[in-house]
C-alpha positions as CSV (number, residue, x, y, z in Angstrom):
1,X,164.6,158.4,103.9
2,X,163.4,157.7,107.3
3,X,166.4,159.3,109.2
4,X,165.5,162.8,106.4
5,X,162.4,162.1,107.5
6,X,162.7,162.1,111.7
7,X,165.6,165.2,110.8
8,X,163.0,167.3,109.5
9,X,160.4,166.5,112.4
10,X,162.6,167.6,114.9
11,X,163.5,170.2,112.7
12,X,160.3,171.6,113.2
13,X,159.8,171.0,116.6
14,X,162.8,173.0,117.6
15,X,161.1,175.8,115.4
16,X,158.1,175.4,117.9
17,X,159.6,174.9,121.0
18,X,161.5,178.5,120.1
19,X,158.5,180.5,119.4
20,X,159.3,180.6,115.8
21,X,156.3,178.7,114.6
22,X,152.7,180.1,115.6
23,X,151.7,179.6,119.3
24,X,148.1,181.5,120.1
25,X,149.3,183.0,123.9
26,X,145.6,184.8,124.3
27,X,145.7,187.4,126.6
28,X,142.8,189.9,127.7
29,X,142.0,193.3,126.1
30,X,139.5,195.8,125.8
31,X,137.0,195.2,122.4
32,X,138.8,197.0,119.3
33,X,135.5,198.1,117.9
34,X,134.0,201.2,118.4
35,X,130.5,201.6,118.5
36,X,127.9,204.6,119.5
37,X,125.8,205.1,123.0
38,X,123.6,202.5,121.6
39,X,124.4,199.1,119.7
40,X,122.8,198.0,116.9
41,X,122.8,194.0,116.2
42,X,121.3,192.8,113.1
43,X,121.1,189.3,113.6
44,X,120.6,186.7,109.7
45,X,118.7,183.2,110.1
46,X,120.1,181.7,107.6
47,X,118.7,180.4,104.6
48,X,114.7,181.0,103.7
49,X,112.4,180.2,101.0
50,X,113.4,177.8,98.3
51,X,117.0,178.0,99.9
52,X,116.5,175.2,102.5
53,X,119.7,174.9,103.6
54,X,121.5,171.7,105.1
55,X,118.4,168.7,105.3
56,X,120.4,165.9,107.4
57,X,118.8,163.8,110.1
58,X,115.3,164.6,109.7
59,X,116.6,168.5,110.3
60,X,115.5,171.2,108.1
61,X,118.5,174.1,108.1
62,X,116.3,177.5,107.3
63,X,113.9,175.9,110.0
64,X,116.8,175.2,113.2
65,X,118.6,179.0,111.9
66,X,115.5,180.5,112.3
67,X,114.5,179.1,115.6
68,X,118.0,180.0,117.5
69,X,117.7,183.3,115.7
70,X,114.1,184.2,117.2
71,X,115.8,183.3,120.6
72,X,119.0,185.1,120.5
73,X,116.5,188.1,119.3
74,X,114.1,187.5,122.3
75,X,117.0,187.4,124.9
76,X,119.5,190.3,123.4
77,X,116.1,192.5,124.1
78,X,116.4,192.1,127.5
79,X,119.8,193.9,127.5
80,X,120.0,197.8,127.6
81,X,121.0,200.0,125.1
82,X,120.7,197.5,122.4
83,X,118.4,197.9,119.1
84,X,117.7,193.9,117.6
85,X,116.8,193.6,114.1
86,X,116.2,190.5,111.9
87,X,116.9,190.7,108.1
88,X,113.6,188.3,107.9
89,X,110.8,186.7,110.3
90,X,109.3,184.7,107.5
91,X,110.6,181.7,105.7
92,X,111.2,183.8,102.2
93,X,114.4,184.0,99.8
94,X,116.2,186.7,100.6
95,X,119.8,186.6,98.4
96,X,123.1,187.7,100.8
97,X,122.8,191.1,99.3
98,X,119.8,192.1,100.3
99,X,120.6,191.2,104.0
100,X,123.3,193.0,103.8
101,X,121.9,196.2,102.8
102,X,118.8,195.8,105.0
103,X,121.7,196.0,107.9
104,X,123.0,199.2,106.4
105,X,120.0,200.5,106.4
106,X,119.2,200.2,110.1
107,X,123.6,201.7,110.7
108,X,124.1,198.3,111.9
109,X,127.5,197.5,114.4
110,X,127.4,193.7,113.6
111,X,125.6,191.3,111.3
112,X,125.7,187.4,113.1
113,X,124.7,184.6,110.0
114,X,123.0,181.9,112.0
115,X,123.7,178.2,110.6
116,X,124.0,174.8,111.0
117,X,126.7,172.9,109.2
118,X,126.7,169.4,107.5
119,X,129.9,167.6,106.1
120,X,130.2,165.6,102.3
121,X,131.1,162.9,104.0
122,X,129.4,163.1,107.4
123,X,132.3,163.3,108.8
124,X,133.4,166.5,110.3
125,X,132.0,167.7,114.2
126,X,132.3,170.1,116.1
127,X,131.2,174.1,116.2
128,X,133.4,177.0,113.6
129,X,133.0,181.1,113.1
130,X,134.1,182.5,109.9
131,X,135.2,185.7,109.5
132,X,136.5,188.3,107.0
133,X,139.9,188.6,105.3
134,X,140.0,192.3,105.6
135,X,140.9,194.4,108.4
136,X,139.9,195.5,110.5
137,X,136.7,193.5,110.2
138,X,139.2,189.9,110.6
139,X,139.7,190.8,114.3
140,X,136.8,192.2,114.8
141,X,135.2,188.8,114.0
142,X,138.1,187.3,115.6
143,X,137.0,188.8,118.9
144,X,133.5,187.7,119.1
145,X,134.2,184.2,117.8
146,X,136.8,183.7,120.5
147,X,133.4,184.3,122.4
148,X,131.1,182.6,120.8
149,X,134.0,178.9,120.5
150,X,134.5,179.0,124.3
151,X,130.5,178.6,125.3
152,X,130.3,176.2,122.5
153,X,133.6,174.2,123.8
154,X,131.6,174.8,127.5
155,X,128.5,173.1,126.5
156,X,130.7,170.0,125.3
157,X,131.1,171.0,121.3
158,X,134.8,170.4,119.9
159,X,136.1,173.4,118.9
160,X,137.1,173.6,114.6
161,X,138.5,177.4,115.1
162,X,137.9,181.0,113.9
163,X,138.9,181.0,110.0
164,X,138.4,183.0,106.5
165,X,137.7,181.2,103.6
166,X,139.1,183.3,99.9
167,X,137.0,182.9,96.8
168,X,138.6,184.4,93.4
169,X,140.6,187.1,93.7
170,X,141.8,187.0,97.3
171,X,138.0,188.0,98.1
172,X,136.2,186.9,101.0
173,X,134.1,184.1,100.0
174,X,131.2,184.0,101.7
175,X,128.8,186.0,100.1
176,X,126.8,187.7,103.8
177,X,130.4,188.7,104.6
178,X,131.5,189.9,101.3
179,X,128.4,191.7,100.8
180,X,128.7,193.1,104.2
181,X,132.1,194.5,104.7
182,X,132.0,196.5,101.3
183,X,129.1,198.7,103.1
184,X,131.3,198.7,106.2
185,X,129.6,196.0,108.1
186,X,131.9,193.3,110.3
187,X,129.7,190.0,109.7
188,X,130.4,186.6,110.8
189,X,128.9,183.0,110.4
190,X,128.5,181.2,113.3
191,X,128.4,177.8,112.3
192,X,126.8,175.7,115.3
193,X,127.4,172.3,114.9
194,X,126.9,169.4,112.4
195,X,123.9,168.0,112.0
196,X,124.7,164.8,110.6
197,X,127.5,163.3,112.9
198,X,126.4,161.7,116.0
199,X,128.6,163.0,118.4
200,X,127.1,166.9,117.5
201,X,123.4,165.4,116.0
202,X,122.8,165.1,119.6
203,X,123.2,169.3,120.9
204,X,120.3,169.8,118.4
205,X,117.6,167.5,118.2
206,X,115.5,169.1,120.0
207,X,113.5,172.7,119.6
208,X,115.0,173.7,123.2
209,X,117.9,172.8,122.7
210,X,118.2,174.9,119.1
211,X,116.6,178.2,121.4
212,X,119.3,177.1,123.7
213,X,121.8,178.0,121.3
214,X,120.4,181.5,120.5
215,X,120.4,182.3,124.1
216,X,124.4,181.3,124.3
217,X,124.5,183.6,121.2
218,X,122.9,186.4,122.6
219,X,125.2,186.3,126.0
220,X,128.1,186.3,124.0
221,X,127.2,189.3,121.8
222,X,126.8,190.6,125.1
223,X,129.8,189.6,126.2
224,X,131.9,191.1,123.4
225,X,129.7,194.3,123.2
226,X,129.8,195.4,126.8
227,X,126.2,194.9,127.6
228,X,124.5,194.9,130.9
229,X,121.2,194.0,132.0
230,X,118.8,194.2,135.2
231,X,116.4,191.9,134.1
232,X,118.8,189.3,133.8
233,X,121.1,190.7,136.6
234,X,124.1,190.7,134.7
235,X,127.0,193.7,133.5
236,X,129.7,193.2,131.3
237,X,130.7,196.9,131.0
238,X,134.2,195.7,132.2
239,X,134.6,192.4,130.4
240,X,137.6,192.0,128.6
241,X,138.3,190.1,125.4
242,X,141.0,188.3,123.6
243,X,143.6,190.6,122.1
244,X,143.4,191.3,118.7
245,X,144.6,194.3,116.3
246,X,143.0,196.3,113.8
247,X,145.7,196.9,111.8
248,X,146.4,193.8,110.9
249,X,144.8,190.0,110.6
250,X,144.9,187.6,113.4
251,X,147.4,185.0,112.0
252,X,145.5,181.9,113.1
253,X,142.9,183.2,111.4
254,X,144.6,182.8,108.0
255,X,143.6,180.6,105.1
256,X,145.9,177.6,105.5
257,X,146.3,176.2,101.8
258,X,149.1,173.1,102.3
259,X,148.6,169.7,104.2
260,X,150.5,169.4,107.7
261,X,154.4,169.2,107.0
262,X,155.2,165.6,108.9
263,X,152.9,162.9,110.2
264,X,155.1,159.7,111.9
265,X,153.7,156.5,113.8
266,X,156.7,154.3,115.8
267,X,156.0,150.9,117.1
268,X,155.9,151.1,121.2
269,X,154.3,147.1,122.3
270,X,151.7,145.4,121.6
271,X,149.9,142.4,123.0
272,X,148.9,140.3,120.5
273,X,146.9,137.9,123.2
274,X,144.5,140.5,123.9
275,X,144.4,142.7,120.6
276,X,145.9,145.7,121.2
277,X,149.0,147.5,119.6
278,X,150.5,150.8,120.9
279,X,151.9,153.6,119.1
280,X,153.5,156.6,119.1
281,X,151.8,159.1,116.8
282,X,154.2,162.4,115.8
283,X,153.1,165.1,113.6
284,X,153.8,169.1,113.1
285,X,151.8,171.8,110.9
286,X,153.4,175.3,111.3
287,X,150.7,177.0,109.5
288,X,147.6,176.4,111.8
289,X,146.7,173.6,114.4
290,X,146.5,169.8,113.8
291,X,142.4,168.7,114.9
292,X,141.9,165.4,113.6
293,X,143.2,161.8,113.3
294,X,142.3,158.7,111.7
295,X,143.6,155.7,111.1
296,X,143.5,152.6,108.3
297,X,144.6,148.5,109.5
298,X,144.3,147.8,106.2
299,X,147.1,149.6,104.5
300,X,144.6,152.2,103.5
301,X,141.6,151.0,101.4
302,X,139.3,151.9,104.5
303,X,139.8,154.9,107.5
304,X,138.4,155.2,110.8
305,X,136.0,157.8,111.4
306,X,138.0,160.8,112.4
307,X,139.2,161.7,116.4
308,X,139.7,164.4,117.8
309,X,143.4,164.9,117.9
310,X,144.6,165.3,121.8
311,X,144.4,168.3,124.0
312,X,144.1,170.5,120.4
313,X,143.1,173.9,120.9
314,X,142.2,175.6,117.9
315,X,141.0,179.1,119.9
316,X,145.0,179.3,121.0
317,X,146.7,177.4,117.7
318,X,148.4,175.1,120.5
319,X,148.6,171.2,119.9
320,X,150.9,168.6,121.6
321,X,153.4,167.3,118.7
322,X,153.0,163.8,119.7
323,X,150.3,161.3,121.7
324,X,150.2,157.7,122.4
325,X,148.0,155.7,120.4
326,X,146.4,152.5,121.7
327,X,144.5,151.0,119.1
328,X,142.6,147.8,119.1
329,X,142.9,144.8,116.6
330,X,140.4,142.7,115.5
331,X,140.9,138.8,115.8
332,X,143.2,137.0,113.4
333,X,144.4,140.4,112.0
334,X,148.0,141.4,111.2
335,X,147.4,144.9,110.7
336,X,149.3,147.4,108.0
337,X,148.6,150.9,109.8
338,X,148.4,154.6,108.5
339,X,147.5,157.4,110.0
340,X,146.2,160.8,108.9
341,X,146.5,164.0,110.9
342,X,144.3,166.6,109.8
343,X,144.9,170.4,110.1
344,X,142.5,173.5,110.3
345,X,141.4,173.5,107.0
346,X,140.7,169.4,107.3
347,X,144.1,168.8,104.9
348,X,145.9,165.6,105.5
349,X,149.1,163.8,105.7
350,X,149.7,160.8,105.7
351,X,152.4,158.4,107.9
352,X,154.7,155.9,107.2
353,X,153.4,152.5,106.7
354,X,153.7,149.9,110.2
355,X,153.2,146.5,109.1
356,X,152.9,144.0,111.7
357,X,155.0,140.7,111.8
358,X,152.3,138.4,113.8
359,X,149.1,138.1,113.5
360,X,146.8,139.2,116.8
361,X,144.8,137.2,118.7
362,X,144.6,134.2,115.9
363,X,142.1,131.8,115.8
364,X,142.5,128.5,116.9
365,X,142.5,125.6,114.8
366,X,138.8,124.2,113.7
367,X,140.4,120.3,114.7
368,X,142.2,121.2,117.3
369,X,143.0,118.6,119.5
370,X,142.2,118.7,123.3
371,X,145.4,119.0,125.4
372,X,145.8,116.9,128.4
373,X,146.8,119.1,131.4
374,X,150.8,119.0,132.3
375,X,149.2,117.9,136.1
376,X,148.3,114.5,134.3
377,X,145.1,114.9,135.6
378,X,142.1,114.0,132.7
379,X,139.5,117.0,133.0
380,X,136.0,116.1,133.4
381,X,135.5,117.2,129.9
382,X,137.8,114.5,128.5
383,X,136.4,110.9,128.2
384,X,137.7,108.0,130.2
385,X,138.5,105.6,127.0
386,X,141.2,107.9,126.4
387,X,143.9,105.1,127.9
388,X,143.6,101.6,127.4
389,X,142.2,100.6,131.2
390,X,139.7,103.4,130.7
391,X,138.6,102.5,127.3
392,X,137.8,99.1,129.6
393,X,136.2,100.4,131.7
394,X,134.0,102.5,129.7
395,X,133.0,99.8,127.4
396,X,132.3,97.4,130.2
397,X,129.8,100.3,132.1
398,X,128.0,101.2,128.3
399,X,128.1,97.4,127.5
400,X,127.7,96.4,123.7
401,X,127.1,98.7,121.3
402,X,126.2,98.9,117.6
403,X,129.6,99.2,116.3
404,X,130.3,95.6,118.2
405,X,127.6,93.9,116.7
406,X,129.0,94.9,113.2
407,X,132.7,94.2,114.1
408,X,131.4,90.4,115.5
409,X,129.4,89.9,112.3
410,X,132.5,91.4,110.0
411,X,134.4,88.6,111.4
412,X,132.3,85.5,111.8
413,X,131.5,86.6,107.7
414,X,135.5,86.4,107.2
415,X,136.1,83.3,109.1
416,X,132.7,81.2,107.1
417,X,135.2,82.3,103.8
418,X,138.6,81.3,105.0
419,X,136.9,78.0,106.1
420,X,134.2,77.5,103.0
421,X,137.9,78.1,101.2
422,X,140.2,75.8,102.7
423,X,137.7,72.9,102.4
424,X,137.0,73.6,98.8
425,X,141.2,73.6,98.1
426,X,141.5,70.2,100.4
427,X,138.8,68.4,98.2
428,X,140.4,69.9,95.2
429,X,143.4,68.3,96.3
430,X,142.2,65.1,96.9
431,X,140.3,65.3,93.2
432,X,143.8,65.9,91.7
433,X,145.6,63.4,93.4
434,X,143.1,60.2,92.5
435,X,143.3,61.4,88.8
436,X,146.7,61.2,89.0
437,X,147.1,58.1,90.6
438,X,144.2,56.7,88.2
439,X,146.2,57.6,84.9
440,X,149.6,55.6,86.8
441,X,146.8,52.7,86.4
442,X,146.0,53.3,83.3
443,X,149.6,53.8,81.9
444,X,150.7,50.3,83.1
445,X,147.7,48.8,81.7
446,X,148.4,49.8,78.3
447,X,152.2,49.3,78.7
448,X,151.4,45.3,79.5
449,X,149.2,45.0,76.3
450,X,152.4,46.7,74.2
């Protein structure tokens, strides 16, 4: 199985290495959307109303969307050539259809869905766009969110990729998209980060730091649109974009239904003095990139939060097949290791088992002795009565002690005994031998009278 196993894996690897599997080489281009003399953004804070969206980490979804989204609003007016709407100002439901046609209404060129994101099992980091399944709305979205990834990857966000998501019937599934594209509308979701993992809680705690964000969104909606402004001395009539087609889907955009295709961890050392075991972690997914890891020492009852696999890049659908793994064990532990690589769509597989044969960093002994030093050489720490002249010497500088008293009186109590005992078998002795010589008497008395 394990030689099938390591066939297959290179087996796949060759497949990559010859440009057979998908490899995201981005290259510039011109946008693929064409819009009037003036643009028209329509820009959805998420959520409203009784809808409150994501509430992780003392956070408040419909309050953060709508906070970035007054801010990308305030900054895209400074551009030229640009009308800004809002599908809503106040915190009010509003269902998907409704925004949607409110952005028909206004001939809208693009709807952006502002949200923050929030994992089952607070988990997941890191910033995402989705975007429609149809064309030529998929590369429209694919365009901007190529934008939108690379300032969030430049702030210091991990990157979890542009992606459609199908509800029944091949359908998009999110309802602001759905709604949107049947009235000829590209909309995205721009998904920011996750709120209730520590490693993104900390790009939005603040109410800066959420305008922030809808400053970054504004630029890049300038960015992909062509926008220029004199107020804030910027033109990006000339900037180019990603490539993408209209005609067709952008393929690391596609839904990704199946787990990665291999996942292998070898042995490479370890040092079980100081705790730490090295591997060499292999895996390959030719439908979309790998972006996680995670790893159990227990033989899988319990994983380690996930890590972001190495040098991923889910913008280009590149990924390095294998990494070195240096991972720390915890005293008196002989680990049983799996690994998990995670792909696009946060499917799993799972490696071979490692077990190790020794157990690292074991604890000593609770009676362990002290070990003389191979110099011969007592240290300080080790008392002189160890030998016999020492013991001597150590008695002689303390002088008596309690345990002599009780040994002295232990045997001046056994020698009274042996003595109080021989005397009492002596005169027992003597007893037996007068009776005895008294009855001779007596016999040869009574004999002579016979």
């Amino acid at each position: 199985m394990h030689f099938f196993r390591r066939a297959i894996f290179l087996m796949v690897l060759t497949l990559a290495a010859s440009g057979l599997l998908y490899a995201g080489a981005v290259q510039a281009a011109p946008r693929i959307q064409e819009t009037g003399e003036r643009t028209v953004v329509v820009i959805d804070p998420g959520h409203g109303g009784e809808n409150r969206g994501t509430i992780e980490n003392n956070h408040e979804e419909k309050y953060m969307t709508m906070t970035t989204a007054l801010a990308m609003y305030e900054e895209l007016l400074l551009y030229e050539n640009v009308d800004v709407y809002l599908t809503h100002r106040e915190d009010a439901d509003m269902s998907l259809k409704e925004r949607a046609e409110f952005a028909r209404s206004v001939d809208a060129d693009f709807l952006f869905s502002i949200h923050y994101n929030a994992s089952a099992n607070h988990e997941l980091f890191g910033s995402e766009v989705w975007v429609s399944s149809v064309s030529p709305y998929n590369s429209y979205g694919y365009q901007f969110g190529y934008e939108f990834l690379t300032d969030m990857r430049e702030l210091g966000l991990f990157v979890r990729g542009i992606k459609t998501r199908l509800g029944n019937g091949g359908a998009d599934y999110y309802g602001i998209i759905r709604q949107s594209v049947a009235l000829d509308i590209p909309a995205v979701i721009l998904e920011h980060c996750h709120v209730d993992e520590a490693r993104d809680a900390v790009f939005c705690d603040s109410e800066e730091q959420l305008k922030n964000f809808g400053r970054m969104d504004a630029t890049a909606v300038a960015r992909y649109f062509g926008l220029k402004s004199s107020v804030l001395g910027v033109d990006y009539s000339d900037y180019s974009l990603t490539a993408a087609d209209p005609s067709s889907n952008m393929e690391i955009t596609a839904v990704d239904t199946t787990e990665p295709e291999l996942c292998v961890i070898d042995y490479k050392n370890a040092d079980y003095q100081e705790g730490i075991l090295e591997l060499t972690v292999s895996a390959a997914d030719p439908d979309s990139p790998l972006l996680y890891y995670s790893y159990s020492l227990d033989g899988g009852r319990t994983f380690s939060a996930r890590e972001s696999w190495p040098d991923s890049d889910a913008l280009t659908g590149s990924y390095p097949e294998s990494f070195p793994l240096k991972l720390e064990i915890p005293p008196d532990t002989a680990p049983t290791v799996i690994l998990r690589a995670y792909n696009l769509y946060d499917l799993y597989k799972e490696s071979n088992v490692y077990i190790s044969e020794q157990v690292f960093r074991p604890a000593p002994p609770e009676n362990a002795e002290l070990k003389v030093e191979e110099s011969g050489i007592l240290p300080e720490s080790i008392p002189a009565f160890n030998t016999a002249s020492g013991q001597a010497a150590e008695q002689e500088e303390k002088g008596p002690g309690a345990y002599d008293f009780a040994l002295f009186g232990l045997v001046f109590v056994v020698a009274v005994l042996i003595i109080t005992t021989l005397f009492q078998y002596s005169s027992y002795q003597k007893r037996k031998r007068r009776r005895l010589q008294r009855r001779k008497e007596l016999g040869d008395i009574w004999n002579q009278h016979r």
